[in-house]
BALOBA-1460 file (C-alpha; in Angstrom, 3 decimals):
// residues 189
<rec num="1" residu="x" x="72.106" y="107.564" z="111.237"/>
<rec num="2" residu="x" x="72.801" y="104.230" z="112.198"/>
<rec num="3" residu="x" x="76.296" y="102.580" z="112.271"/>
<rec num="4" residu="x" x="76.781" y="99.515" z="109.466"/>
<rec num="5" residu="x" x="75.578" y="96.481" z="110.995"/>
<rec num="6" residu="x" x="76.949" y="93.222" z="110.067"/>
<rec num="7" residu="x" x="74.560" y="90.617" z="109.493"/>
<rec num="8" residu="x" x="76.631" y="87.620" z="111.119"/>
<rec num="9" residu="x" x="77.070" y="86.420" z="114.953"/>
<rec num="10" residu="x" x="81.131" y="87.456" z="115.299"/>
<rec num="11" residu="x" x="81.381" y="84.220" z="117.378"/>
<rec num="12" residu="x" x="80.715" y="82.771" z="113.491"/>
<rec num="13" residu="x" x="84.314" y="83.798" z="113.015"/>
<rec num="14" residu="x" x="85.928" y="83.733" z="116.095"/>
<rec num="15" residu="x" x="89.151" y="81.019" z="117.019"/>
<rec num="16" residu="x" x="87.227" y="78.633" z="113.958"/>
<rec num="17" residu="x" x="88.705" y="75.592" z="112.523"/>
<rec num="18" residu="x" x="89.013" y="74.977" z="109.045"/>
<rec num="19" residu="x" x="86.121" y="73.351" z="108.014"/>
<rec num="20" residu="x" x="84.001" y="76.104" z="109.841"/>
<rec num="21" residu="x" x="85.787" y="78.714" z="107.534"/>
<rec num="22" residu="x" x="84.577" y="76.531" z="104.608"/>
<rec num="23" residu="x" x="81.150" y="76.759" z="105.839"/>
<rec num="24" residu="x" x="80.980" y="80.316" z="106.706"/>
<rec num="25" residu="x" x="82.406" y="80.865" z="102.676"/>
<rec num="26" residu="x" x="79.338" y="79.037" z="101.706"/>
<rec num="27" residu="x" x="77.128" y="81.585" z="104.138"/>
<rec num="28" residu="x" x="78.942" y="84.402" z="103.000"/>
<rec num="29" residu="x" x="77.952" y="84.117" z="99.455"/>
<rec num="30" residu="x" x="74.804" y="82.784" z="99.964"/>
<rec num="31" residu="x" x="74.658" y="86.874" z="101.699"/>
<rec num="32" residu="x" x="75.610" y="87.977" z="98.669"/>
<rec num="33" residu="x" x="73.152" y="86.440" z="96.767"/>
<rec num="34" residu="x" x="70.488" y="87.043" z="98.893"/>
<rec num="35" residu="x" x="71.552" y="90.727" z="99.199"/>
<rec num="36" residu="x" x="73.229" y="91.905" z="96.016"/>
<rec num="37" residu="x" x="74.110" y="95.169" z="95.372"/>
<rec num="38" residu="x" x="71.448" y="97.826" z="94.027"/>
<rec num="39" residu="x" x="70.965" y="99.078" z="89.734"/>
<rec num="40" residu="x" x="72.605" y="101.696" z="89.460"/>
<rec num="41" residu="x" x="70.539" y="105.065" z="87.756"/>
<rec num="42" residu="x" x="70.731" y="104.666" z="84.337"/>
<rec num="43" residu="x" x="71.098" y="108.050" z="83.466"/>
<rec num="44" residu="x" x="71.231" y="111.246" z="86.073"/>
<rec num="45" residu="x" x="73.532" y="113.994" z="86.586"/>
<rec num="46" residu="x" x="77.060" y="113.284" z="88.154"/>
<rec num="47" residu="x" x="75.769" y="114.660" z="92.114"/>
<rec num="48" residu="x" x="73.128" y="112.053" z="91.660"/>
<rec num="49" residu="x" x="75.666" y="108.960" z="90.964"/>
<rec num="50" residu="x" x="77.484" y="110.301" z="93.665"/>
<rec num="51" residu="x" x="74.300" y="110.091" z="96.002"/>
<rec num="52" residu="x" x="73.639" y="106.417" z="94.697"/>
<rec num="53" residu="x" x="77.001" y="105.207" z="95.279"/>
<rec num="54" residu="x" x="78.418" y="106.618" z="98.308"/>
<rec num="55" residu="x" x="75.518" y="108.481" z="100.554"/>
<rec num="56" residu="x" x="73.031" y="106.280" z="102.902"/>
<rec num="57" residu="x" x="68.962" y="106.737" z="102.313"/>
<rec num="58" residu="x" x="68.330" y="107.177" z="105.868"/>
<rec num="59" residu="x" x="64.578" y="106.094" z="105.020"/>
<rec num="60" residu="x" x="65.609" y="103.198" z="103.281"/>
<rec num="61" residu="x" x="68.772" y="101.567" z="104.918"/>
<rec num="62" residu="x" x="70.041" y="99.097" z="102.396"/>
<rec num="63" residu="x" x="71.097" y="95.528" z="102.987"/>
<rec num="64" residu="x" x="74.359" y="94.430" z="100.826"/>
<rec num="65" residu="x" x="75.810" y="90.909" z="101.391"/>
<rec num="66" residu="x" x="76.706" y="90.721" z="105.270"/>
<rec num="67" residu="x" x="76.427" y="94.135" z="105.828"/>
<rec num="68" residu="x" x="73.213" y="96.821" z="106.697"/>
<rec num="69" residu="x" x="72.687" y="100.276" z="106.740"/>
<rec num="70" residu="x" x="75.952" y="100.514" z="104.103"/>
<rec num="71" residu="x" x="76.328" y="102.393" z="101.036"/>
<rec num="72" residu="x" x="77.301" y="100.859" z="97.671"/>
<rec num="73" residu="x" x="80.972" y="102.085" z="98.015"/>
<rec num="74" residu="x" x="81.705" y="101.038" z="101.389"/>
<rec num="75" residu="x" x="80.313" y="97.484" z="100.643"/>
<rec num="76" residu="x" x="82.253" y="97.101" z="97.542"/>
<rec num="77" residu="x" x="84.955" y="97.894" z="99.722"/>
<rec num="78" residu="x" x="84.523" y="96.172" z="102.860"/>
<rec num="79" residu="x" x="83.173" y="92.701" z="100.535"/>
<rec num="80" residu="x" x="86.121" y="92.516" z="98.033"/>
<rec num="81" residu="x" x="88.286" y="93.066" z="101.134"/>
<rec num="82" residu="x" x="86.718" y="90.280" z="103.454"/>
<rec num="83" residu="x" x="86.720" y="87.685" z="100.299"/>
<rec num="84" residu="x" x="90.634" y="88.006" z="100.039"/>
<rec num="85" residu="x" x="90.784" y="87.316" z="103.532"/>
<rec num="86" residu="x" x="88.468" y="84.065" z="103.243"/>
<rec num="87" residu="x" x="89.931" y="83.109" z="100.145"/>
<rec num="88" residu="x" x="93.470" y="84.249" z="101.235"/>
<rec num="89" residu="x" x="93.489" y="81.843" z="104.205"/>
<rec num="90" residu="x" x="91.941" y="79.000" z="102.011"/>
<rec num="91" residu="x" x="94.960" y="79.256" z="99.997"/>
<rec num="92" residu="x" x="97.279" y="79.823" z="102.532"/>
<rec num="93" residu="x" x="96.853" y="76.672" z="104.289"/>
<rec num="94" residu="x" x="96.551" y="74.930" z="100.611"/>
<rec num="95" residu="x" x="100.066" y="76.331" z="100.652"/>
<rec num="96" residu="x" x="101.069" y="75.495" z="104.089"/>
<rec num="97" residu="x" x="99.430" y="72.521" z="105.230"/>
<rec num="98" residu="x" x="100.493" y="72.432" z="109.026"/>
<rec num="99" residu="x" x="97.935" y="74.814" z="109.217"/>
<rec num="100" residu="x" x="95.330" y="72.713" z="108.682"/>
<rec num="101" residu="x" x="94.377" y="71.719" z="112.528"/>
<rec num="102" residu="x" x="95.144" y="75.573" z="113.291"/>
<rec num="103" residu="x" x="91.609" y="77.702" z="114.415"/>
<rec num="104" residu="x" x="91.143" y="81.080" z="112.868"/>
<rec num="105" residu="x" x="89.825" y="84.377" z="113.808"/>
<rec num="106" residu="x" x="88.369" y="86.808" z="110.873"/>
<rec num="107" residu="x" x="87.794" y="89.926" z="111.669"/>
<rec num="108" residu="x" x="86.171" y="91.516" z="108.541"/>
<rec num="109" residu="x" x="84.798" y="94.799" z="107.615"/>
<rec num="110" residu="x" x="83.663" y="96.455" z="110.869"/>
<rec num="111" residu="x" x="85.109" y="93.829" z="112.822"/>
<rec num="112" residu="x" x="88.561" y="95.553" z="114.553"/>
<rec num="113" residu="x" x="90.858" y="94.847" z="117.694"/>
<rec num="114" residu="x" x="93.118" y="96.734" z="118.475"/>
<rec num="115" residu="x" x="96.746" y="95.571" z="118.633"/>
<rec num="116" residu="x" x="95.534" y="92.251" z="115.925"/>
<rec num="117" residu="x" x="95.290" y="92.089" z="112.294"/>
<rec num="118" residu="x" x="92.568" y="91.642" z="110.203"/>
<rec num="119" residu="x" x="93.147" y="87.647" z="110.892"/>
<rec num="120" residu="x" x="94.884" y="85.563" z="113.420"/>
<rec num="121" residu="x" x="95.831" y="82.245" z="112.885"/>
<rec num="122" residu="x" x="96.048" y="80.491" z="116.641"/>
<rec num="123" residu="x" x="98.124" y="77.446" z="116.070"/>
<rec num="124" residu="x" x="100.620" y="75.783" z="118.883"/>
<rec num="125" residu="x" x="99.149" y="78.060" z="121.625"/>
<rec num="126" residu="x" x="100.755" y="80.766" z="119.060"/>
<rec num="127" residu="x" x="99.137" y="83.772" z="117.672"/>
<rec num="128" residu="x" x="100.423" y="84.208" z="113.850"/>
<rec num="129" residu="x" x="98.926" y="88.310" z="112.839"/>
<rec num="130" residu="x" x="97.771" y="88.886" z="109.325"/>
<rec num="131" residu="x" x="96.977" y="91.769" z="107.311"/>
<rec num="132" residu="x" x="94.746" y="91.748" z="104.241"/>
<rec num="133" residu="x" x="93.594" y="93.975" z="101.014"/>
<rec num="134" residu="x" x="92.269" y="94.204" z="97.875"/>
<rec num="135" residu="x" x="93.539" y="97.300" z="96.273"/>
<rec num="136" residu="x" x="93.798" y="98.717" z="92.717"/>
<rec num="137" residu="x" x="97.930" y="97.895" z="91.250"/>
<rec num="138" residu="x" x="97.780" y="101.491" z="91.068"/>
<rec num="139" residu="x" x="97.768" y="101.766" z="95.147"/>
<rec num="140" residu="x" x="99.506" y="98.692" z="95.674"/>
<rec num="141" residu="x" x="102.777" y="100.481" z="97.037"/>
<rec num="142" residu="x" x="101.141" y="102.884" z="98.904"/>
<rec num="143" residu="x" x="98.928" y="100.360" z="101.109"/>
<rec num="144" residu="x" x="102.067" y="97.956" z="101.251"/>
<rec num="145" residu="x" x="103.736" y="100.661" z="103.104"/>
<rec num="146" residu="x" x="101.162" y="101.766" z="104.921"/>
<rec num="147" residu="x" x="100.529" y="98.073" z="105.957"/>
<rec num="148" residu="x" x="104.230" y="97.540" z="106.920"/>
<rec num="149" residu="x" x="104.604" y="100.940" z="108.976"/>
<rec num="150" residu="x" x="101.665" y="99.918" z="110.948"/>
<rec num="151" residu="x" x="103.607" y="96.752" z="112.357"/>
<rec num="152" residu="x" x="106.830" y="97.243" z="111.839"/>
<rec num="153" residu="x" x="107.355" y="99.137" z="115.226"/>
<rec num="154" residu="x" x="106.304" y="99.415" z="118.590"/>
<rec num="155" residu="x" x="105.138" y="96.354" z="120.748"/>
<rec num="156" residu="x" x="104.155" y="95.379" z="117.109"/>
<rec num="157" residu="x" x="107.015" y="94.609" z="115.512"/>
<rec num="158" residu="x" x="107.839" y="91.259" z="113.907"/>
<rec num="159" residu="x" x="103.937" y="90.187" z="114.684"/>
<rec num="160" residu="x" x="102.877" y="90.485" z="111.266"/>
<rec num="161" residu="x" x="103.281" y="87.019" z="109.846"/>
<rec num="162" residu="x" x="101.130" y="86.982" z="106.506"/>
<rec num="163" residu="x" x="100.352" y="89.725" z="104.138"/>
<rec num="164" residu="x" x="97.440" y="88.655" z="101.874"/>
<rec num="165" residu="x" x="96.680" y="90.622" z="98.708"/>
<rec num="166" residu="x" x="94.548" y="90.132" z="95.327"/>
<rec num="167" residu="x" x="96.529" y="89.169" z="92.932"/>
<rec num="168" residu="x" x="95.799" y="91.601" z="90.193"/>
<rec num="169" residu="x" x="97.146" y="94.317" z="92.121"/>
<rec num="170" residu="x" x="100.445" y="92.912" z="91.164"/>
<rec num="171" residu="x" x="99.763" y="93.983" z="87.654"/>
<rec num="172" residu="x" x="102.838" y="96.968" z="87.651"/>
<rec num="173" residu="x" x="104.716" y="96.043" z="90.512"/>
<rec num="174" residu="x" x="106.076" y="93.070" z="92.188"/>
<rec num="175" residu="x" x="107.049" y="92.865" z="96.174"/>
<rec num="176" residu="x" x="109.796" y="91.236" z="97.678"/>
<rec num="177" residu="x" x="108.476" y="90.289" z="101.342"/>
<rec num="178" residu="x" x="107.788" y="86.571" z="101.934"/>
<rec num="179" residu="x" x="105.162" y="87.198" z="104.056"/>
<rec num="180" residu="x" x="102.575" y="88.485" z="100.939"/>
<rec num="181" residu="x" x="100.393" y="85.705" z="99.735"/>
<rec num="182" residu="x" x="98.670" y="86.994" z="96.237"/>
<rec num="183" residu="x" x="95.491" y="85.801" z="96.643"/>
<rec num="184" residu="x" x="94.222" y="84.305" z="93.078"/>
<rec num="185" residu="x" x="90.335" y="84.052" z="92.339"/>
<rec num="186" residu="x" x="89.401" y="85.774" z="95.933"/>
<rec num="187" residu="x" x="86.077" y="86.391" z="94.281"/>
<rec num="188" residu="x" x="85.365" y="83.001" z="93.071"/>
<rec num="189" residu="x" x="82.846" y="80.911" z="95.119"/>
């Protein structure tokens, strides 16, 4: 079967300024609007809720948000994931304002390079790498670690400038790195 396909131009996303992130929000959730997520069965055995929610219908390749040919789990993942990144870096230069004439690259849900994070903030012919998630507060450690041993060596290390997380994954635990940002309302228009 097909890869996912995602259903904007990257160039959309690629070394953007601000208000062009503010715009592609707007597109973003007008994607979600125009493609929201399927009804779940009502009723059905436990093998058939596993079908709906994380197995393709080859004959019928579904359309969720940004993203084709993509089951119901990997877009919940992949969406609540890409809106803490939007969000995130809305708040992050609400937070740090010489970063408003800075140009920004997303790379969201299928979107990886190799060597960046999942954004790059290109300001003063510098490159500032950051990582973003939404996880559950019962994985919060475990992907903050995970996150951290992934650039904290190598021809990585000391690259990773921002860490952006949902905030309710703070819920148990707090973190002590000043590069995290808890992103508040990431799912908020």
């Amino acid at each position: 079967m097909k890869k996912v396909i995602y259903l904007f131009d990257n160039s959309e996303i690629v070394n953007i300024d601000y208000e062009t992130l503010l715009n592609f929000k707007k597109r973003y959730f007008n994607l979600l609007e125009e493609n929201p997520f399927t009804q779940p069965p009502s009723e059905g055995t436990y093998f058939e809720m596993i079908r709906y929610l994380k197995r393709k219908d080859i004959n019928n390749p579904q359309k969720i948000g940004p993203y084709q040919n993509i089951t119901i789990f990997e877009a919940a993942n992949r969406i609540a994931s890409d809106l803490v990144i939007i969000n995130g870096i809305i708040q992050l230069v609400a937070k740090h304002p010489e970063l408003i004439g800075a140009r920004f690259t997303l790379r969201l849900g299928i979107l990886h390079e190799k060597g960046r994070g999942d954004f790059t903030i290109h300001l003063d012919n510098n490159d500032l790498e950051g990582e973003a998630f939404n996880v559950a507060p019962s994985f919060l450690k475990v992907k903050f670690r995970n996150t951290i041993s992934k650039w904290d060596k190598g021809e990585n290390l000391g690259k990773l400038m921002y860490i952006l997380v949902n905030d309710e994954a703070f819920q148990f635990d707090e973190l002590q790195d000043k590069r995290i940002l808890r992103v508040k309302n990431w799912e908020l228009k």
